[in-house]
N, C-alpha and C positions, 0 to 999 in steps of 0.2 A: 420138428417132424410131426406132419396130422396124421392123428391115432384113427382109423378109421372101422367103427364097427359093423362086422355082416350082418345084411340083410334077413338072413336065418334064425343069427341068433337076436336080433329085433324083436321078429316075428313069437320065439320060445320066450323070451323075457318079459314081453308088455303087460301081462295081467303082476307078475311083481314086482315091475317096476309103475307101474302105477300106483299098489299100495305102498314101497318106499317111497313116493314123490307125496303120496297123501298123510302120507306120516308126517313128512318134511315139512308141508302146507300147515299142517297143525301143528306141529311145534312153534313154527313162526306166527301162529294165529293165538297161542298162549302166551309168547315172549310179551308180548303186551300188556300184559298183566304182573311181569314181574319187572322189577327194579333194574334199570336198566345204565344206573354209573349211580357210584359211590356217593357223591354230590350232587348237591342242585345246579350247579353255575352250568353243567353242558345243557347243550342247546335247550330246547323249551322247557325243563326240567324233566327230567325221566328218570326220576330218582324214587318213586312213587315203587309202593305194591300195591296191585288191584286200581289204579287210577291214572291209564294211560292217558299221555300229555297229546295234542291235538296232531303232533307231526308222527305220533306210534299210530293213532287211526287212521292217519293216510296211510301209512308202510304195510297195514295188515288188509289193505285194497287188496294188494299186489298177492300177500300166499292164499286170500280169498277166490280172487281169479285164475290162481295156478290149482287149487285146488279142485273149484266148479269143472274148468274143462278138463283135470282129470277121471274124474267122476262121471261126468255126464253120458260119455263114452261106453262105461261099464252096461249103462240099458242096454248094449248091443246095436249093431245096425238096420235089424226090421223095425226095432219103434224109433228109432230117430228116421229111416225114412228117407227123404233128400240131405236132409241135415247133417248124412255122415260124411259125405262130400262137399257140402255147401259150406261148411267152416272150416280153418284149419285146425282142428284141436290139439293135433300134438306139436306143434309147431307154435301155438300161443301159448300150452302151457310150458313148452320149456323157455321160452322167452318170458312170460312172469317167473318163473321160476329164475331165471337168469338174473331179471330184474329186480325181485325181492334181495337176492345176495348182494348185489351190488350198492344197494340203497341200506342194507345190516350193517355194508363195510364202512360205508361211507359216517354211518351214523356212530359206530364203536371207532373209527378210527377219529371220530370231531370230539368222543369224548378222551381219549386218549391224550390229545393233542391240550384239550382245555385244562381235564385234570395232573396231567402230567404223570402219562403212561398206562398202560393196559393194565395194569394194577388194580384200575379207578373201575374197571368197566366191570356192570354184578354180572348174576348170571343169567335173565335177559336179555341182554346183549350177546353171549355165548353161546344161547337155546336160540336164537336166529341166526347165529352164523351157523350152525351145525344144521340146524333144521335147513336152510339155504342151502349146502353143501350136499344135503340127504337130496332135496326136490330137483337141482340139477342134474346131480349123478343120474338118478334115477328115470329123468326126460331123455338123458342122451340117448338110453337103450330103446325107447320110443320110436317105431316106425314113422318114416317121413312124411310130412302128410301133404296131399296134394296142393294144387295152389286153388284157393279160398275162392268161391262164384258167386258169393253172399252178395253182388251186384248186378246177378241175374235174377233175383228174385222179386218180383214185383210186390209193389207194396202202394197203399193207398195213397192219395195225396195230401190228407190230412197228419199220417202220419210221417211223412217226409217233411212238411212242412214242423213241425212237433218235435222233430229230430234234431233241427236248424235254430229251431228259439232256443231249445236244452244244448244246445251246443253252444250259441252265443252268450247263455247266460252262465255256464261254465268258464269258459273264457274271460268273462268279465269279472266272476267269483277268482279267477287263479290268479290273473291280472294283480287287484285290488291285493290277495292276501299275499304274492311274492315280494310286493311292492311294501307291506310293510313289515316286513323284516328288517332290522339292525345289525344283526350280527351275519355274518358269511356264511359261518356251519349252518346256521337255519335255512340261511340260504340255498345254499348248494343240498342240503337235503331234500330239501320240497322239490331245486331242481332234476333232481334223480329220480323223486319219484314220478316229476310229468314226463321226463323223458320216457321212464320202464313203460310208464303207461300208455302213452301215445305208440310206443314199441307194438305194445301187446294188441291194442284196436288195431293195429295195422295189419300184422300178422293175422287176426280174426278176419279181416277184411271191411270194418268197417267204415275206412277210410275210402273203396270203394265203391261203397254202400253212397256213402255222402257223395262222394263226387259225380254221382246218378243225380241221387235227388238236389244239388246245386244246382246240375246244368238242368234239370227238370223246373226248377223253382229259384233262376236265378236273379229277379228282382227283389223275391223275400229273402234270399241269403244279403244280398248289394244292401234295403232298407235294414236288414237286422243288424248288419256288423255296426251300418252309422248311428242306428241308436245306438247299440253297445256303445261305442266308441267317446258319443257324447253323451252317456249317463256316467261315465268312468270319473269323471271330477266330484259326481255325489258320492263317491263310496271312499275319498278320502279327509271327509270333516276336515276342509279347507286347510291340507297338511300343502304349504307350500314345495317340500322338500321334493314328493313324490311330484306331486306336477309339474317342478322344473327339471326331472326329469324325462317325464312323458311327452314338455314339451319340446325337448332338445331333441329328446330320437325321433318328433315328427319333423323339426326342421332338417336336421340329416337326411330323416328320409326322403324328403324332397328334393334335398342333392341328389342324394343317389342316384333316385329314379330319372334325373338327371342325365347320369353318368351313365345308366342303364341302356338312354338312349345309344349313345357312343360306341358302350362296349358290349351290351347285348346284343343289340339289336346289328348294328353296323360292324362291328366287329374288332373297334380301332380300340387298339391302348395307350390310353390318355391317364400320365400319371401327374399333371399339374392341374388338376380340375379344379381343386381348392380354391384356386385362383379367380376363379369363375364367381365362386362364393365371395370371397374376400372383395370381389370387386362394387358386387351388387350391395354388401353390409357398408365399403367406404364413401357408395355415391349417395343411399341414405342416410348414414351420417352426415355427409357435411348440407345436405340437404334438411336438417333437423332443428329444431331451437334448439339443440343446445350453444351454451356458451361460446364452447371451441368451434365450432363451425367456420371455417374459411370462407362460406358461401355466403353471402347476406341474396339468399332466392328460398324464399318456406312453401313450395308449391305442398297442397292437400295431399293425403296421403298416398291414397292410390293412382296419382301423378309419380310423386314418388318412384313405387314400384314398380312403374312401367317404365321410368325415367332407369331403374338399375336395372331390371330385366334387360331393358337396350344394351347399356354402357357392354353388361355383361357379352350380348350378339355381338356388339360391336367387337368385344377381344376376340373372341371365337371366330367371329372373320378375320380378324388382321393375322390371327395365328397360323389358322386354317387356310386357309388361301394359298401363301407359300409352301406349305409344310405338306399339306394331305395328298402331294403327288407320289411321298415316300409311304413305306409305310413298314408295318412289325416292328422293330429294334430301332430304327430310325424314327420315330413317329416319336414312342416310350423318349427317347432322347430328348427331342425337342420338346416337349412337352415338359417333360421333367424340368429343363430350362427354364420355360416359360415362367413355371410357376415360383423359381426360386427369381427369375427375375423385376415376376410382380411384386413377391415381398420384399426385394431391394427397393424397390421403385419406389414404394408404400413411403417406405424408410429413408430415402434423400428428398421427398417431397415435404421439406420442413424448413423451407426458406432459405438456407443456409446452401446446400447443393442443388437445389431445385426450387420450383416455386412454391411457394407455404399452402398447401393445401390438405393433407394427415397429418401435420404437426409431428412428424417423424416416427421416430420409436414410441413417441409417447399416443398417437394416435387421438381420437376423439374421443374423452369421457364426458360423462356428464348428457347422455343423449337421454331426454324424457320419454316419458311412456305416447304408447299413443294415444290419441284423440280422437276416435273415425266416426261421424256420423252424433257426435253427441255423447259419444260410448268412453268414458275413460279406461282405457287398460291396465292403469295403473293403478284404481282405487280396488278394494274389494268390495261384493255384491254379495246378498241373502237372495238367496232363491228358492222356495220351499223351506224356510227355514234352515238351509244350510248355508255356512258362509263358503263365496268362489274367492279364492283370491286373485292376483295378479294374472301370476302364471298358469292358471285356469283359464283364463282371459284370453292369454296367446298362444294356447291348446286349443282351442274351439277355434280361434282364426288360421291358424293350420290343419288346421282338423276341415275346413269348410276349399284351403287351398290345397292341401294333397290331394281330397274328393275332384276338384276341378279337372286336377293333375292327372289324374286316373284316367278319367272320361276323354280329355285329348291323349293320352299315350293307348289307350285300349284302341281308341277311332284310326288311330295314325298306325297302331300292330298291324291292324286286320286292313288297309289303305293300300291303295298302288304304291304309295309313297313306303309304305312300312313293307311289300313286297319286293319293293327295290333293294333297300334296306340288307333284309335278309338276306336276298341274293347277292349282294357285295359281300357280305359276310360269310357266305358259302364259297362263292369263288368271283372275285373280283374280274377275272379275265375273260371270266364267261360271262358273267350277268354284261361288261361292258359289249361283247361281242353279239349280243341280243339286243343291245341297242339301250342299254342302260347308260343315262349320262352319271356315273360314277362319281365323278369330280363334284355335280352340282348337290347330289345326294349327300354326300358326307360333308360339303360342308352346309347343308342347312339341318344336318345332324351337328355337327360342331354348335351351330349359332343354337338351337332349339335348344337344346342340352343346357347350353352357357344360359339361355333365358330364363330356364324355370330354378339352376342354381342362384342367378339374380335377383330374382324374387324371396326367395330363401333366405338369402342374405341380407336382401332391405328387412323382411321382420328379425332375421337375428341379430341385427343394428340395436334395434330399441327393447327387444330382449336380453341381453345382454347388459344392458345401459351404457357398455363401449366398445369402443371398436380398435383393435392397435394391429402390427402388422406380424406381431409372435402368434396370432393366432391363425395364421395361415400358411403353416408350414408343411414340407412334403409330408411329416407322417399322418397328417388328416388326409392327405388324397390318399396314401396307402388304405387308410381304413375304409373309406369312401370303397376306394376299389376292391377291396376283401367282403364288403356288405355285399357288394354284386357276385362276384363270385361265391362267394358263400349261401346266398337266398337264391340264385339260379338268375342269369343272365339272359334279359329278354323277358322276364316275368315283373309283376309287379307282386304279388304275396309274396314272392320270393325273395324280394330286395327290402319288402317291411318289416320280414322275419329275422333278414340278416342285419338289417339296419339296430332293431331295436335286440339283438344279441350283443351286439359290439358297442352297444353304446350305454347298455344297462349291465351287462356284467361288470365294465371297471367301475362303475358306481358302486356297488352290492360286495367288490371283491377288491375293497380297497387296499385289504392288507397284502393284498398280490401285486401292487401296482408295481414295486420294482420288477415284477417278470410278468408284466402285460404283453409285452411283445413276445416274448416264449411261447406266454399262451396262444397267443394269436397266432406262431406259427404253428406251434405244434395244431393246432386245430385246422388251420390251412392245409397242411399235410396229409390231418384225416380225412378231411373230404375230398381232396384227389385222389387217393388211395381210394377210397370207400363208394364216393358218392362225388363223382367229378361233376356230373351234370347241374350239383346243386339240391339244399335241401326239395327248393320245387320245381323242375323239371319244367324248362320251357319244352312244349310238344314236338314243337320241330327239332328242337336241340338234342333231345333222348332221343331222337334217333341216330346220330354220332356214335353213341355210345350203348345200343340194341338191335341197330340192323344188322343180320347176319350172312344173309345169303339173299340173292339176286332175285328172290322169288318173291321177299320182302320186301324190297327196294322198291320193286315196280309196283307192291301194296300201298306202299309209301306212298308214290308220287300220285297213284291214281288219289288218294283218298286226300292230299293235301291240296290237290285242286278243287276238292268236292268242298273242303272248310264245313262238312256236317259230321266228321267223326274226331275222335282225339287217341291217341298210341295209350295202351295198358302194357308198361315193360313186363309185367309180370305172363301175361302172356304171350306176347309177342306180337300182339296182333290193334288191328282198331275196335273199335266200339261205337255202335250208336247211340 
């Protein structure tokens, strides 16, 4: 049952509930300072008086921020001016407020778990859950505060641009320091607290802010992420660990966005994609020096890639062809098929049921590194005095091939070809009745999709160093397709976001691995529940799930013909 408080007594409440929420702010701004578990071994140690450990000065961001905007308020509405409306204040503070508690609990409940019960946890840890419990209470009685126009404000162009480099180099600072974390509680702490926070910018509206000055200054946002992107191998002192995983969620993600096509954009659920992959990694393998190799043909390497890009079109047609005239539950079916057929297929191509070509279940080991242009990918490299390794090496070559990737899927979104698209994905009956050839559409969504997973798949050949046919099983198309749906289907941030969620968490949370799949549904769950559209909201897709009445609708269509405004769900309306 939701307890719902009136509006009146809001109004009589807010000057003391503000000072209990600022109380609450300061208790958890002192807990810092005290000893916060019995022992050293919980997370970074917080076992200290007077000498909080580097993850307690993240955690006192959060009652910092719940504290300011309750505070700020107090000048009253003639000197704050526009500002009293232009932010949401109480509406961030009880989300840091909300956030601080959650990130207290998480952090006494890891030392709990380490030391072996509440017992362990001093009374630091205590003085932030109660101070947390005081700054919550205390926000609910808070009037609700309008929705945030902080992106109506204009602002200079140097400081928008200024906005974008501290935001890209935050990013790269969060990156770097999640990544090296060892232990899980470290982990999942820092990640609570980027969550509470990114929470809380939202709520202010600064995430609006930003998505002004992006689309205001959006070649400097496009060149600053690729620097970021490719400075990211210096900030790990040639730790190969972290890079083989950085490089694995850019190979995924290059599926995905793959899969993106298919299911975002067209609309089709294709749950054997994998296959796609798997097919592009076994035509460069046996096209490889290695040993094992079936083939005696070593064409260069980016012959290769274009040689598995094909193979992979090529299934994508044989599949697509007959199949794409069904579609929903039928489609999922055959496809599903498909891909448990290709890893049969994989697996009787070893002489004995088939012709020797994957050498069976045991597949092709032994594939060398690459060679392109003089470049070993296998040796390691100083560069400014830092050593890259390997897998540094096949980070920047997907790093250089997701970019490409980007640039053909943005051209082909916004294309007659990517209008079609859409419209089959909206309604198939109609977009054909308007003169859409339908059929030819989805399947050079099938073949396209299947090519850039082919490519994918030739570098994670020699990444990997082998290739066998266990590793192309349905539950990688499942994840493949949870990245999409989970990052937002038809976007591309949206499918990086979710790619490199689902592929860095079982790394970081390996002691969860028996209930990987738990987690992954339960998270599934929330975001349909929560956020169906996707943590990033394709433009045309939030409207599914925000148009409301017929006065919108026809807002809609005018302004998605125009392609100069984008939907703000928070008001309902567009934006220029």
């Amino acid at each position: 049952m939701r307890v719902v408080i009136p509006d009146e007594l809001k109004l009589r409440l807010r000057y003391p509930a503000r000072v209990v929420g600022l109380v609450g702010s300061v208790a958890m701004l002192a807990s810092i300072f005290l000893s916060w578990s019995y022992g050293h071994e919980a997370l970074d140690d917080v076992g200290y008086y007077g000498a909080p450990s580097p993850l307690q000065f993240f955690f006192a961001v959060l009652p910092l921020l719940c504290m300011v905007l309750l505070a700020v308020p107090l000048v009253g509405k003639a000197r704050l001016g526009r500002w009293a409306k232009t932010v949401a204040w109480n509406t961030s503070a009880k989300t840091a407020a909300i956030s601080a508690l959650v990130m207290a609990a998480v952090m006494v409940a890891a030392i709990a778990i380490d030391l072996g019960g509440l017992v362990n946890v001093d009374p630091g840890g205590w003085v932030a859950i109660v101070g947390g419990v005081l700054a919550v209470a205390a926000t609910l009685f808070l009037p609700d505060s309008p929705e945030p126009t902080l992106y109506r404000v204009k602002s200079p162009k140097w400081l928008q641009i200024t906005a974008i480099a501290v935001m890209m180099a935050l990013l790269l600072f969060g990156a770097a320091y999640i990544l090296g974390f060892d232990d899980a509680d470290d982990f999942l702490t820092f990640a609570a607290f980027l969550v509470g926070l990114v929470m809380v910018l939202r709520q202010f509206g600064i995430f609006g802010w930003m998505g002004i000055a992006a689309a205001n200054n959006n070649r400097v946002l496009v060149l600053s992420a690729f620097v970021v992107a490719f400075a990211f191998p210096f900030t790990q002192n040639g730790s190969d660990a972290n890079m083989s995983i950085a490089s694995q969620v850019l190979i995924f993600a290059t599926t995905a966005l793959g899969l993106n096509i298919v299911v975002g954009l067209v609309g089709l659920l294709d749950l054997g994609y994998i296959a796609f992959l798997g097919a592009g990694a076994f035509t460069a393998a046996v096209l490889s020096d290695s040993a094992f190799a079936t083939i005696n043909f070593k064409p260069p390497f980016i012959v290769t890639v274009l040689i598995a890009g094909c193979v992979s079109s090529i299934l994508g047609l044989v599949i697509g062809a007959p199949t794409l005239r069904v579609s929903g539950d039928y489609l999922a079916i055959v496809t599903l098929a498909f891909g448990e057929i290709f890893r049969i297929t994989m697996i009787n191509l070893d002489g004995n049921d088939g012709p020797n070509i994957t050498n069976g279940s045991n597949g092709i080991p032994g594939i060398p590194d690459l060679n392109f242009l003089g470049f070993d990918f296998g040796s390691a490299h100083e560069i400014f005095g830092i050593e890259i390794g390997r897998f540094a090496n096949y980070y920047w070559l997907m790093l250089l091939v997701i970019g490409l990737i980007i640039v053909v899927f943005m051209n082909l979104n916004y294309s007659r070809i990517g209008r079609g698209w859409v419209a089959i994905r909206e309604d198939e009956l109609a977009a054909e009745a308007m003169g859409v050839n339908t059929f030819a559409l989805k399947l050079l969504a099938f073949a396209g999709g299947a090519f850039l997973a082919g490519i994918a798949g030739a570098v994670k050949a020699h990444h990997d160093v082998s290739v066998t046919p266990d590793q192309y099983v349905f539950l990688e198309s499942a994840f493949l397709l949870a990245a999409v749906v989970l990052g937002g289907m038809g976007t591309v941030m949206g499918v990086l976001i979710g790619a490199t969620i689902l592929k860095l968490l079982p790394e970081k949370l390996r002691f969860f691995s028996d209930y990987r799949l738990l987690l992954f549904g339960l998270l599934m769950v929330f975001m349909m529940r929560f956020r169906p559209e996707g943590i990033i909201a394709d433009q045309r897709r939030q409207l599914e799930f925000h148009a409301e009445d017929e006065e919108l609708a026809e807002e809609v269509e005018e302004e998605l013909v125009t392609h100069h405004a984008h939907y703000n769900p928070e008001r309902k309306g567009f934006e220029l």
